[in-house]
PDB file of N, CA, C and O in Angstrom:
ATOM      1  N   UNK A   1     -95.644 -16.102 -56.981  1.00  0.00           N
ATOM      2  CA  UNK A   1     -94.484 -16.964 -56.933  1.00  0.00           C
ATOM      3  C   UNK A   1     -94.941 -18.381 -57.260  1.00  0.00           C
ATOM      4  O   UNK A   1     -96.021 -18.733 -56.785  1.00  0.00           O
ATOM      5  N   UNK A   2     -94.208 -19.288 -58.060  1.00  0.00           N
ATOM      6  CA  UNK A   2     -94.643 -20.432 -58.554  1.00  0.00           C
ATOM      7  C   UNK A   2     -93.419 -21.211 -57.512  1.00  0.00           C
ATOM      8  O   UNK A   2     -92.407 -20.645 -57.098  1.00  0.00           O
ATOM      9  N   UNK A   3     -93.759 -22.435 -57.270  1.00  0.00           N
ATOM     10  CA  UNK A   3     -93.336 -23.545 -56.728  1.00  0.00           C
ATOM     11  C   UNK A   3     -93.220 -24.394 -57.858  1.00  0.00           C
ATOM     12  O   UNK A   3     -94.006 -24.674 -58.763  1.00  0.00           O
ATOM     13  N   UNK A   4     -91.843 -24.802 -57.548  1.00  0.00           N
ATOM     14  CA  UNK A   4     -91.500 -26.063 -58.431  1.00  0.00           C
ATOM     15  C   UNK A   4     -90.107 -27.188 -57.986  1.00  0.00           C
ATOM     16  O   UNK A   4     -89.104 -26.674 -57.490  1.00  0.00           O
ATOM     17  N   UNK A   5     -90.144 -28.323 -58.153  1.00  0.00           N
ATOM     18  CA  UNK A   5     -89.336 -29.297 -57.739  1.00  0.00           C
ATOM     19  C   UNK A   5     -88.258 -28.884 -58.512  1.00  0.00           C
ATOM     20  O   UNK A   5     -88.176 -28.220 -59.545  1.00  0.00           O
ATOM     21  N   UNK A   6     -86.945 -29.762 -57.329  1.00  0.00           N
ATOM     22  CA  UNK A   6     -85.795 -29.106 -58.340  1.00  0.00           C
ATOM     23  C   UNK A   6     -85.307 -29.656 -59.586  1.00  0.00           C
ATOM     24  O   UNK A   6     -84.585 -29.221 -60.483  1.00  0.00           O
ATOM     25  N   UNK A   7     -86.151 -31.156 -59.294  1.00  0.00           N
ATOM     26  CA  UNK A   7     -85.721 -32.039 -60.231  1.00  0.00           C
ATOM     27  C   UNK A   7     -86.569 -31.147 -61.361  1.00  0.00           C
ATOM     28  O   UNK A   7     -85.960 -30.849 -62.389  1.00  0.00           O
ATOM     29  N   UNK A   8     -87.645 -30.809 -61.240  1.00  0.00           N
ATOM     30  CA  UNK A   8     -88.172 -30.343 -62.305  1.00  0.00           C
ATOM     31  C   UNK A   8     -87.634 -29.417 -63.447  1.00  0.00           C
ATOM     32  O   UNK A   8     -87.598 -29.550 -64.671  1.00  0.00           O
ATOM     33  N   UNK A   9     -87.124 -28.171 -62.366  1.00  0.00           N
ATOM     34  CA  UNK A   9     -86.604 -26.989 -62.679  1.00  0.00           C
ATOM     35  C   UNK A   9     -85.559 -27.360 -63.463  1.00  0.00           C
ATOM     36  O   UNK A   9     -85.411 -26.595 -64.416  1.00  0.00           O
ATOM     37  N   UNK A  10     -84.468 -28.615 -63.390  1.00  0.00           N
ATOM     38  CA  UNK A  10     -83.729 -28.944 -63.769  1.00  0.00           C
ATOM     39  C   UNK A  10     -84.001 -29.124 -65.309  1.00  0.00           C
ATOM     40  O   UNK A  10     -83.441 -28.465 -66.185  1.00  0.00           O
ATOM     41  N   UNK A  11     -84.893 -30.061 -65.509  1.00  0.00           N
ATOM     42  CA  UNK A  11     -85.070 -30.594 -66.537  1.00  0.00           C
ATOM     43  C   UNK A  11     -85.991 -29.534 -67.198  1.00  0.00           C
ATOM     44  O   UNK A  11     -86.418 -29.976 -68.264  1.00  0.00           O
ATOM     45  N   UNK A  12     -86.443 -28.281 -66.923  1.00  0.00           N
ATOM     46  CA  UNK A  12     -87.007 -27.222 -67.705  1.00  0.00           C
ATOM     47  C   UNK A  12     -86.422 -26.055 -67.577  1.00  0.00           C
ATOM     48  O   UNK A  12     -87.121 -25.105 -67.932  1.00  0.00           O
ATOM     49  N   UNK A  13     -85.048 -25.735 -67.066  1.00  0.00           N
ATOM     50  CA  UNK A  13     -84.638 -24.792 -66.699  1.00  0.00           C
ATOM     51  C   UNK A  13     -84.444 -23.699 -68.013  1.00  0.00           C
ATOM     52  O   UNK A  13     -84.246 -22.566 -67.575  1.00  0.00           O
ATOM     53  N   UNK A  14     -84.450 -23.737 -69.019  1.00  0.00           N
ATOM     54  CA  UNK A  14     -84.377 -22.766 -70.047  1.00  0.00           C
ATOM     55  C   UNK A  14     -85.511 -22.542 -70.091  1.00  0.00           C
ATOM     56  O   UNK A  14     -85.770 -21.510 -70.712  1.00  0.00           O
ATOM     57  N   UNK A  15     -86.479 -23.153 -69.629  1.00  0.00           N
ATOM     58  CA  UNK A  15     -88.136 -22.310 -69.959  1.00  0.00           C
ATOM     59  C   UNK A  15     -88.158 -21.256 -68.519  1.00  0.00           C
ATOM     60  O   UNK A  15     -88.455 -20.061 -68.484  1.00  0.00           O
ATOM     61  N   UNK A  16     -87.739 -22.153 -67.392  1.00  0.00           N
ATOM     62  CA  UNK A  16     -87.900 -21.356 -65.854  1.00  0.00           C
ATOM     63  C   UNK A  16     -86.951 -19.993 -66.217  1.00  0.00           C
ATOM     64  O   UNK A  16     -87.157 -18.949 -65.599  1.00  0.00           O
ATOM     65  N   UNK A  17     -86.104 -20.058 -67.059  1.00  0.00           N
ATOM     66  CA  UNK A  17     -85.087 -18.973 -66.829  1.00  0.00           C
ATOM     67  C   UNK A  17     -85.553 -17.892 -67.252  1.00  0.00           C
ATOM     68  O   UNK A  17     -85.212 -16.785 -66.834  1.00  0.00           O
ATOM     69  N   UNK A  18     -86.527 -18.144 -68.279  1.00  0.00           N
ATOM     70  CA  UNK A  18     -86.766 -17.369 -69.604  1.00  0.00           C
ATOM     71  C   UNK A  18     -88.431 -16.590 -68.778  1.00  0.00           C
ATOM     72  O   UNK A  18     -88.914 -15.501 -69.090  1.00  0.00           O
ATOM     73  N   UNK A  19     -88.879 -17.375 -67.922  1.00  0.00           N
ATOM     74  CA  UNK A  19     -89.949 -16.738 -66.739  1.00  0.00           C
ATOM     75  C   UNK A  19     -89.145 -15.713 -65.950  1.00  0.00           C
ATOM     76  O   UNK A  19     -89.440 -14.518 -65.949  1.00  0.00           O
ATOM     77  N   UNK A  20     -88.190 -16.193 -65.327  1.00  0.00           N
ATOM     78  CA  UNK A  20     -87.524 -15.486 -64.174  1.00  0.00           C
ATOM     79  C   UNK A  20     -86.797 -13.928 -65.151  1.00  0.00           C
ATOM     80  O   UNK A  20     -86.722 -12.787 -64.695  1.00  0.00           O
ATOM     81  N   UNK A  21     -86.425 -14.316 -66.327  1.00  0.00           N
ATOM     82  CA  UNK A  21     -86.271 -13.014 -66.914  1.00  0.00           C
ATOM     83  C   UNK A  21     -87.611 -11.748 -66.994  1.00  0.00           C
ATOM     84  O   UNK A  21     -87.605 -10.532 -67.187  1.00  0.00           O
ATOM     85  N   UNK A  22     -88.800 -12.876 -66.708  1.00  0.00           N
ATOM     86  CA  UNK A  22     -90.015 -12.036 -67.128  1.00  0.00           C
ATOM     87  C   UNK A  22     -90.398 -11.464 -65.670  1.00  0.00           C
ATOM     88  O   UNK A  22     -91.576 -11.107 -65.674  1.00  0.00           O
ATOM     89  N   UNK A  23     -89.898 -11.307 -64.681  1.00  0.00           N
ATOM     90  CA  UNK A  23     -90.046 -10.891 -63.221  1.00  0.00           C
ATOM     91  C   UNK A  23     -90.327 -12.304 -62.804  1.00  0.00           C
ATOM     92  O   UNK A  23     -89.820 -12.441 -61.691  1.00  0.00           O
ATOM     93  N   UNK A  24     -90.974 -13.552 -63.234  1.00  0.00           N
ATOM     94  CA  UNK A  24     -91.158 -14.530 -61.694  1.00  0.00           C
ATOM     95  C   UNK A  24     -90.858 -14.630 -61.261  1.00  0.00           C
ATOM     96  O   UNK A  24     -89.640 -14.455 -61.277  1.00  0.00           O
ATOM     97  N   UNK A  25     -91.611 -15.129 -60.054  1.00  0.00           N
ATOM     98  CA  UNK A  25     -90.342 -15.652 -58.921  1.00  0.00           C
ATOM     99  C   UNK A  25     -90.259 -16.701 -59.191  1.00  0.00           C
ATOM    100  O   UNK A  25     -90.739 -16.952 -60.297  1.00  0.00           O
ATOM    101  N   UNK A  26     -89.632 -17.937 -58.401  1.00  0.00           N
ATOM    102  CA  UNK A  26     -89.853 -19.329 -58.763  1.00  0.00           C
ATOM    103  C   UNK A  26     -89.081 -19.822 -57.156  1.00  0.00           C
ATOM    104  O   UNK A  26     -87.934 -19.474 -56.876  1.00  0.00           O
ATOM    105  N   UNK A  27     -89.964 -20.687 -56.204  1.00  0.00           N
ATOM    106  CA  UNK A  27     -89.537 -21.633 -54.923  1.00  0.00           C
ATOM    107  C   UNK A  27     -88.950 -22.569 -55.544  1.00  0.00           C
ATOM    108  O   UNK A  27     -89.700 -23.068 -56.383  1.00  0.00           O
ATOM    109  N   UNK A  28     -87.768 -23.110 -55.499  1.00  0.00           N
ATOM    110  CA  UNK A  28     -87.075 -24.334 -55.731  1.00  0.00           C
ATOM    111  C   UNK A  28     -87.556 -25.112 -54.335  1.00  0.00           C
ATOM    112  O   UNK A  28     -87.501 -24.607 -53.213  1.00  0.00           O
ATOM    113  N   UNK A  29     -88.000 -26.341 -54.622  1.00  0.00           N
ATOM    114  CA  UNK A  29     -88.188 -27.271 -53.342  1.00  0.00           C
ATOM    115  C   UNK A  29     -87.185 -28.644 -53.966  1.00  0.00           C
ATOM    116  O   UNK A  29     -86.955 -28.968 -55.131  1.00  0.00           O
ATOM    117  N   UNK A  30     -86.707 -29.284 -52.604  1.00  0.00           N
ATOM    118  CA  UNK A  30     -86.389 -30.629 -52.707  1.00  0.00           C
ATOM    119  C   UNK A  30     -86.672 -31.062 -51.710  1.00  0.00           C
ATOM    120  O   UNK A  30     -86.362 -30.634 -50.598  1.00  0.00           O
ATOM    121  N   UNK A  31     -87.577 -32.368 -52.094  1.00  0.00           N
ATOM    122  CA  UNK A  31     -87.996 -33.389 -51.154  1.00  0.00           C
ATOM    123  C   UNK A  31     -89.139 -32.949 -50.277  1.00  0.00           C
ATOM    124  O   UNK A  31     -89.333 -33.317 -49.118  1.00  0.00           O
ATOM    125  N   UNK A  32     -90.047 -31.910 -51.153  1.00  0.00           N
ATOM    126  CA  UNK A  32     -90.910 -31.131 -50.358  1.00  0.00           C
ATOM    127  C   UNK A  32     -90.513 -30.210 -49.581  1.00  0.00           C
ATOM    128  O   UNK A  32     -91.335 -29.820 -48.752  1.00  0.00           O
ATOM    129  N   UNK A  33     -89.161 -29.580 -49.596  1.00  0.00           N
ATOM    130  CA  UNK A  33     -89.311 -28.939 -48.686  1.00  0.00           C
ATOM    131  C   UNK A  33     -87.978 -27.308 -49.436  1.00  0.00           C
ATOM    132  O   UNK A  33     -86.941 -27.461 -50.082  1.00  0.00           O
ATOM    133  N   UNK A  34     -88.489 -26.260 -49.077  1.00  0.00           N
ATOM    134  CA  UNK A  34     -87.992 -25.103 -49.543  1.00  0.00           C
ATOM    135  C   UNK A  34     -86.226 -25.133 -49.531  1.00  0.00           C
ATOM    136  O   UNK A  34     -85.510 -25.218 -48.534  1.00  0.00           O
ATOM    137  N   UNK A  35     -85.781 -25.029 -51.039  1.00  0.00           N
ATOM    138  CA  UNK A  35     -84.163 -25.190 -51.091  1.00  0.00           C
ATOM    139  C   UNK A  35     -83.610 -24.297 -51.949  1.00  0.00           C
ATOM    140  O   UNK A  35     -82.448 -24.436 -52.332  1.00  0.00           O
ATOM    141  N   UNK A  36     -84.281 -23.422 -52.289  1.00  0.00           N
ATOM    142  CA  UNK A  36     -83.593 -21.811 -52.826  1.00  0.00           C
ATOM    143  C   UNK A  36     -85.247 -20.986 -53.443  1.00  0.00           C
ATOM    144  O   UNK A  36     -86.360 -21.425 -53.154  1.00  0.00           O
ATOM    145  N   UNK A  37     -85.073 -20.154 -54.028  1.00  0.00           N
ATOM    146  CA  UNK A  37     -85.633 -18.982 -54.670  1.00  0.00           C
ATOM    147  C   UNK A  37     -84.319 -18.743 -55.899  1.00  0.00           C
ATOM    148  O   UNK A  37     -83.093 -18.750 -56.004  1.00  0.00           O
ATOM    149  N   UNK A  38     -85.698 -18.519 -56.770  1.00  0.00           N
ATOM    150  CA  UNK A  38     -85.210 -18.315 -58.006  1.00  0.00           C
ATOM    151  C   UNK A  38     -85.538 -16.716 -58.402  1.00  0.00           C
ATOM    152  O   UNK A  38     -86.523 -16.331 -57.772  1.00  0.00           O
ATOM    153  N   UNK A  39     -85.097 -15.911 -59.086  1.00  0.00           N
ATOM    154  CA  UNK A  39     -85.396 -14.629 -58.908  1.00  0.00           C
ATOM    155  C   UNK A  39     -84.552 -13.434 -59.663  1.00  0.00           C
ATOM    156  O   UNK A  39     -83.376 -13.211 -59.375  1.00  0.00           O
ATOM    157  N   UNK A  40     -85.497 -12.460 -60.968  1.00  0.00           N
ATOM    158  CA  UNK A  40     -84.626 -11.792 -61.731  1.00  0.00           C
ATOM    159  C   UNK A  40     -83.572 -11.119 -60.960  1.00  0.00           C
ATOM    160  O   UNK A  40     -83.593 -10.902 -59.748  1.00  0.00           O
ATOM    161  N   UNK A  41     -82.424 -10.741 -61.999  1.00  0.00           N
ATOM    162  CA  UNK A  41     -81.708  -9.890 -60.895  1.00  0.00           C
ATOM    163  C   UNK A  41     -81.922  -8.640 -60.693  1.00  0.00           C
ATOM    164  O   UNK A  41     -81.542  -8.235 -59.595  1.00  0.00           O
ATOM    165  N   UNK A  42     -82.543  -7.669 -61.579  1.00  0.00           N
ATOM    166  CA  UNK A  42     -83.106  -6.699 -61.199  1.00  0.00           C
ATOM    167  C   UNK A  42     -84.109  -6.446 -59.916  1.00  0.00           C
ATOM    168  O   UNK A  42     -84.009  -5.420 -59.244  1.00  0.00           O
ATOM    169  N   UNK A  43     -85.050  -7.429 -59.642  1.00  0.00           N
ATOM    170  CA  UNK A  43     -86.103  -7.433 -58.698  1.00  0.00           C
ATOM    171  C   UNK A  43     -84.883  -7.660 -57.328  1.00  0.00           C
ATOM    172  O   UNK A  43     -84.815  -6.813 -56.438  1.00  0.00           O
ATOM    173  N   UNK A  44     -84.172  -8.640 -57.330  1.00  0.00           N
ATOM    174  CA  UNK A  44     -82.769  -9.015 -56.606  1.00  0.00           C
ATOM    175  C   UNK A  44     -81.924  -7.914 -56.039  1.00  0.00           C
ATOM    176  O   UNK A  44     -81.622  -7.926 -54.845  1.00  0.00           O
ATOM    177  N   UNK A  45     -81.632  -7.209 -56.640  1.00  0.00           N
ATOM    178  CA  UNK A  45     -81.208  -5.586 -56.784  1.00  0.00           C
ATOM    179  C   UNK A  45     -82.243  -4.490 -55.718  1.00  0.00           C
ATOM    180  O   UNK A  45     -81.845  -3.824 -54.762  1.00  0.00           O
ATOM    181  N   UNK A  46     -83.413  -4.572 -56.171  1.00  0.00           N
ATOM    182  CA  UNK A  46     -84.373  -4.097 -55.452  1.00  0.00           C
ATOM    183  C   UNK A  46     -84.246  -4.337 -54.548  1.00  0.00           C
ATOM    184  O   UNK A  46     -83.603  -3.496 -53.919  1.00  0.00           O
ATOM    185  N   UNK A  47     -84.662  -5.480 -53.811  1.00  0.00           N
ATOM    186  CA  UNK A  47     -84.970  -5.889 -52.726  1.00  0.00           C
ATOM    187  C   UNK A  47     -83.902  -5.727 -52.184  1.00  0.00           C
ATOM    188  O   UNK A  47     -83.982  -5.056 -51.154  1.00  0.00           O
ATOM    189  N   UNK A  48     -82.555  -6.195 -52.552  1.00  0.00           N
ATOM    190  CA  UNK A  48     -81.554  -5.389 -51.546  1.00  0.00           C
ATOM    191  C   UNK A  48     -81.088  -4.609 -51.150  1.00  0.00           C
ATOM    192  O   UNK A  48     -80.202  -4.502 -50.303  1.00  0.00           O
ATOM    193  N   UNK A  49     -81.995  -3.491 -52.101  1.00  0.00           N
ATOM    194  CA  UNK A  49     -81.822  -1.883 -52.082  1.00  0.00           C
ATOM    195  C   UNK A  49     -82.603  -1.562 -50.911  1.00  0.00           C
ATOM    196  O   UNK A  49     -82.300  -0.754 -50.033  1.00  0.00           O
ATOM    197  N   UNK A  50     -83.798  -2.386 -51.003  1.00  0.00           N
ATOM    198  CA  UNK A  50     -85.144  -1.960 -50.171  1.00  0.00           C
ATOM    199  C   UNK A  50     -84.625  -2.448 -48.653  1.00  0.00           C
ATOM    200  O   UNK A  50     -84.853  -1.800 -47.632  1.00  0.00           O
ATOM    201  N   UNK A  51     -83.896  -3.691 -48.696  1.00  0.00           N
ATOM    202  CA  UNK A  51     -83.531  -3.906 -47.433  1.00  0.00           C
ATOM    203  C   UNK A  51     -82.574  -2.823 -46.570  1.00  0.00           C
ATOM    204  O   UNK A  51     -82.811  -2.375 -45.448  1.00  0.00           O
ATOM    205  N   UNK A  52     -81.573  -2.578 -47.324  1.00  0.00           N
ATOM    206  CA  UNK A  52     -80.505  -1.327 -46.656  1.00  0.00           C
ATOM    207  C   UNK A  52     -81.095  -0.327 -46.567  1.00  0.00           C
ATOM    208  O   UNK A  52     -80.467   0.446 -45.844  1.00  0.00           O
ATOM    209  N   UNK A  53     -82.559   0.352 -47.150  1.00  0.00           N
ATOM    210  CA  UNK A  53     -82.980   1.199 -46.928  1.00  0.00           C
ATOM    211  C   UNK A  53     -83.859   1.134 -45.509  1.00  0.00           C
ATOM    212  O   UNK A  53     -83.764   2.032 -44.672  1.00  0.00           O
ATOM    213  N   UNK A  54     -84.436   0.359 -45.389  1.00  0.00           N
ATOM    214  CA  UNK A  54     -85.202  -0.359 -44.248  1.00  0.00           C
ATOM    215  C   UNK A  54     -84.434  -0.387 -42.836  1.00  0.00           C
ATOM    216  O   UNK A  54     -85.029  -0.145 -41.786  1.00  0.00           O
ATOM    217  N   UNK A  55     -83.179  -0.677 -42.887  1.00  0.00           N
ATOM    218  CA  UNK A  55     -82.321  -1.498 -42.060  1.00  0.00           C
ATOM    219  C   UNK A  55     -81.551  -0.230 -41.554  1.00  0.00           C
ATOM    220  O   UNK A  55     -80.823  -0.261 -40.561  1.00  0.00           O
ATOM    221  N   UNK A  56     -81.812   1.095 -42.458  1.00  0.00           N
ATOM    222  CA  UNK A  56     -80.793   2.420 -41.673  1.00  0.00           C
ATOM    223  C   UNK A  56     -81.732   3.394 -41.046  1.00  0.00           C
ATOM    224  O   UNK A  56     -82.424   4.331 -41.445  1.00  0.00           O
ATOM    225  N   UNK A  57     -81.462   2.750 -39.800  1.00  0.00           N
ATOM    226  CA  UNK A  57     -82.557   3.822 -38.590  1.00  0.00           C
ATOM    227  C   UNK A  57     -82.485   5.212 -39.040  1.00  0.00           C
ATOM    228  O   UNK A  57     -83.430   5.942 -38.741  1.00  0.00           O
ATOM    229  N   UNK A  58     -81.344   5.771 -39.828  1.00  0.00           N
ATOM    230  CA  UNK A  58     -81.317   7.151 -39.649  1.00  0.00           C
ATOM    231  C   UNK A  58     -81.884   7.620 -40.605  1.00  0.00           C
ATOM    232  O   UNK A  58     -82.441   8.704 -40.432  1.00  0.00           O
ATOM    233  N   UNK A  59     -81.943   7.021 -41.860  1.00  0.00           N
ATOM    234  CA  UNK A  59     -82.603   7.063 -43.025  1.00  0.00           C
ATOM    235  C   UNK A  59     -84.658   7.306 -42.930  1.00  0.00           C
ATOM    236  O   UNK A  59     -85.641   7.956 -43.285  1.00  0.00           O
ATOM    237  N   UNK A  60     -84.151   6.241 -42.200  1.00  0.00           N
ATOM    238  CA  UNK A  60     -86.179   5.670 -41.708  1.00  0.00           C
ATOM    239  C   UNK A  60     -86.573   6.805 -40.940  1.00  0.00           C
ATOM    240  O   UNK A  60     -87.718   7.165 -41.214  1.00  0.00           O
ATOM    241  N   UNK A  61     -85.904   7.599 -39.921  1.00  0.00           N
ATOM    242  CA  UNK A  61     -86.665   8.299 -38.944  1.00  0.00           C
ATOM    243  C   UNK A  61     -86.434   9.824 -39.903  1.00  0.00           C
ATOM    244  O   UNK A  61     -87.223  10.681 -39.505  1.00  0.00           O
ATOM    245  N   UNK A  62     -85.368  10.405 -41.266  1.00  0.00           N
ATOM    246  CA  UNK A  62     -85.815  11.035 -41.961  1.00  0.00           C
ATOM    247  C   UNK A  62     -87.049  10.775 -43.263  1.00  0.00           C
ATOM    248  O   UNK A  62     -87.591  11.616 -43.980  1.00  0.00           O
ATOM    249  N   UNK A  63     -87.218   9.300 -43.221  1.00  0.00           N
ATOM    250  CA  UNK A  63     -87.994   9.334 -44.590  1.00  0.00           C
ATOM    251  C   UNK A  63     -89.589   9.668 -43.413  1.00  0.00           C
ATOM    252  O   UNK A  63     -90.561  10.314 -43.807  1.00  0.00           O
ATOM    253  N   UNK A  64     -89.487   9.112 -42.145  1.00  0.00           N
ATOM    254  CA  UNK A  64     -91.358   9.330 -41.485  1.00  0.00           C
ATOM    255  C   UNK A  64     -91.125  10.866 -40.917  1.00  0.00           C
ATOM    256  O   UNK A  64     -92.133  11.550 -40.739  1.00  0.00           O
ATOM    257  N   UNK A  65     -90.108  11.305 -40.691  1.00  0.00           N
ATOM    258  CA  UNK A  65     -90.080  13.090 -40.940  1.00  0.00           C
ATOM    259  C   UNK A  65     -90.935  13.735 -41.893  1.00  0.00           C
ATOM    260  O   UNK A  65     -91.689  14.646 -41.553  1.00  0.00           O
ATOM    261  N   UNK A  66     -90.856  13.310 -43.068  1.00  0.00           N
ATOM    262  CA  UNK A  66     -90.809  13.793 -44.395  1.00  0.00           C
ATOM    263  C   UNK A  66     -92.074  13.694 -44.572  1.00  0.00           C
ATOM    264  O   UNK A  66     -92.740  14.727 -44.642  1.00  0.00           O
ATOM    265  N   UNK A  67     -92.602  12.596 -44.669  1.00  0.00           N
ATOM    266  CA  UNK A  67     -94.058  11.969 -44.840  1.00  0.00           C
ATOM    267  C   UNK A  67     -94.876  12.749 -43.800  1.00  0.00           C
ATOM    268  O   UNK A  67     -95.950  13.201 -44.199  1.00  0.00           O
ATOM    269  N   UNK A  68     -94.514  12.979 -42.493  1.00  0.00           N
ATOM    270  CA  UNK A  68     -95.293  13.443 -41.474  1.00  0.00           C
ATOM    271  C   UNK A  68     -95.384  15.297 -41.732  1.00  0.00           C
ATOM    272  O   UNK A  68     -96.231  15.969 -41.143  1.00  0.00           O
ATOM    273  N   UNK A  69     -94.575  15.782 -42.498  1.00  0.00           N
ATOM    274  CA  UNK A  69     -94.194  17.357 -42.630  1.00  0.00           C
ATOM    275  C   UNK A  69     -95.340  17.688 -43.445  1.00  0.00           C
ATOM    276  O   UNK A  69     -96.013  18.661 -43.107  1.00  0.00           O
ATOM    277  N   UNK A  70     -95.758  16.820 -44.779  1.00  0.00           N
ATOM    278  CA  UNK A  70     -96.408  16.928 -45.701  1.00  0.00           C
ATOM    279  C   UNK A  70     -96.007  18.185 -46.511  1.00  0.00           C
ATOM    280  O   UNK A  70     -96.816  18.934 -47.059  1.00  0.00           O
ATOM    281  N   UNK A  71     -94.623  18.333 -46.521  1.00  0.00           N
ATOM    282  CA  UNK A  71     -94.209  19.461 -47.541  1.00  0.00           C
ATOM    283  C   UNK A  71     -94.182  18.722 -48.856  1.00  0.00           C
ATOM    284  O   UNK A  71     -93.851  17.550 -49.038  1.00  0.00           O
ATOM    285  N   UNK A  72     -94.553  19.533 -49.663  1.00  0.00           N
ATOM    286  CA  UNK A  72     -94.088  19.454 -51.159  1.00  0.00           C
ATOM    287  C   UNK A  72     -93.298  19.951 -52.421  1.00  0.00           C
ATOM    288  O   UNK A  72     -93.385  21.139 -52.732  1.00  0.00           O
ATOM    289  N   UNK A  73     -93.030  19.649 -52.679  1.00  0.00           N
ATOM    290  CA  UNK A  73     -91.625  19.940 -53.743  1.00  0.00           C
ATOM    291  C   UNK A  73     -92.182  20.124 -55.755  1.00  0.00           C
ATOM    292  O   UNK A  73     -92.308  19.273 -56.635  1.00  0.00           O
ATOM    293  N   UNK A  74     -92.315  21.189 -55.755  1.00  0.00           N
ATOM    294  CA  UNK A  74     -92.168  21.457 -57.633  1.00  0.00           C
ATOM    295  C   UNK A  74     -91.418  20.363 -57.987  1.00  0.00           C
ATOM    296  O   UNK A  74     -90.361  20.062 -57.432  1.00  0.00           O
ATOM    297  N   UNK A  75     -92.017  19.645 -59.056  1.00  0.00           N
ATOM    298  CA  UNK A  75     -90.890  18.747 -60.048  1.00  0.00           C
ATOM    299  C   UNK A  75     -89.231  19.243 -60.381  1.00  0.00           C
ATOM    300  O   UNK A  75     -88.148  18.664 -60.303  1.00  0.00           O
ATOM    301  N   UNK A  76     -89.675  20.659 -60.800  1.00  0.00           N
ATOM    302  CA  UNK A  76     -88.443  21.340 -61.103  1.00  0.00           C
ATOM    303  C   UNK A  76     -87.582  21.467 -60.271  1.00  0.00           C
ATOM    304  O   UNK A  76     -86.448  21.015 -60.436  1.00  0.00           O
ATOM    305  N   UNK A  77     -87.961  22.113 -59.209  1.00  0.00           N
ATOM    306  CA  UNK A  77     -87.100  21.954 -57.703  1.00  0.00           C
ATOM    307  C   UNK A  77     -85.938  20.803 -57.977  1.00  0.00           C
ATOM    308  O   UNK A  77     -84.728  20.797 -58.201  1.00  0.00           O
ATOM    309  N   UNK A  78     -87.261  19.598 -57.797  1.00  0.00           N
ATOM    310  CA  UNK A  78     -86.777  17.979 -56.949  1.00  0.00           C
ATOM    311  C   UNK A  78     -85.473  17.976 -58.282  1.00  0.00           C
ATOM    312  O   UNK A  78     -84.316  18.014 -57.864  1.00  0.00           O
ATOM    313  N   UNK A  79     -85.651  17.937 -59.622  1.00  0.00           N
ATOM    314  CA  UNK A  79     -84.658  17.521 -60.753  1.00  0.00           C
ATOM    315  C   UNK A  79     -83.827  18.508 -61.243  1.00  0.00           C
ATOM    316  O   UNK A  79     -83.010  18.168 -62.099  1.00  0.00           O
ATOM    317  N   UNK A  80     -83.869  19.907 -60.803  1.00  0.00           N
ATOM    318  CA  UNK A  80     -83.031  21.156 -61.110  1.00  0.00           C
ATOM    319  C   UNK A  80     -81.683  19.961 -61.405  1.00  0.00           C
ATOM    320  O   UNK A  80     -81.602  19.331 -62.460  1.00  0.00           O
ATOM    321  N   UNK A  81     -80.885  19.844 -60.479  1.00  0.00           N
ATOM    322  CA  UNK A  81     -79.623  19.628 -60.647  1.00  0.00           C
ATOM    323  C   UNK A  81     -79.289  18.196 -62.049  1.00  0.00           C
ATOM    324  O   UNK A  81     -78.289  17.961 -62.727  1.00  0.00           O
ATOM    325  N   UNK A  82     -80.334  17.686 -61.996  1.00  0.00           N
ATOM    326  CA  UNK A  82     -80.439  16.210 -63.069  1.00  0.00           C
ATOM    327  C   UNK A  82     -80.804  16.706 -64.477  1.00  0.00           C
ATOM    328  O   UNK A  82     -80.477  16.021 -65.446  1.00  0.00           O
ATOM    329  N   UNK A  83     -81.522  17.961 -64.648  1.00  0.00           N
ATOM    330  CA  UNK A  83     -81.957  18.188 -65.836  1.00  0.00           C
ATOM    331  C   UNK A  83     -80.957  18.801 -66.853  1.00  0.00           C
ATOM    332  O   UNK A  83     -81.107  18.415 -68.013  1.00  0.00           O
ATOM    333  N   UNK A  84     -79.765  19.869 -66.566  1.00  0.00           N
ATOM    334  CA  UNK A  84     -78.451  20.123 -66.227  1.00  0.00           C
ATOM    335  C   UNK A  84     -78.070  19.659 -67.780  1.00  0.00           C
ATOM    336  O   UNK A  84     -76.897  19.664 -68.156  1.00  0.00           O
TER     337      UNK A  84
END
């Protein structure tokens, strides 16, 4: 993650944008001190995927089920219905 002033960002923002398309992140600061995140929207997407996934107890105590079973699944199995 790069740090940068906002005044800065301002005055380079078609170069910052054209990073943030490339995955960066980018800290917006003013006055030294942290005043947004800059951030693709795909990675954006993620992370709020990753959060609701995180955040549903019922989800979490089947995904450390799963992991703890150590069953495994044929490719074919897992995509039967997707391959279709």
């Amino acid at each position: 993650m790069k740090t940068i002033a906002l005044s800065e960002a301002k005055a380079r923002l078609s170069e910052v944008m054209d990073e943030v398309e490339d995955f960066e992140i980018y800290q917006l600061t003013r006055n030294g001190k942290s005043a947004g995140i800059l951030v693709n929207p795909e990675e954006w997407d993620a992370l709020r995927e990753t959060l609701a996934v995180l955040a549903d107890d019922d989800l979490m105590r089947q995904i450390r089920a799963s992991r703890r079973s150590k069953k495994t699944y044929p490719m074919k199995d897992v995509f039967r219905g997707l391959l279709k």
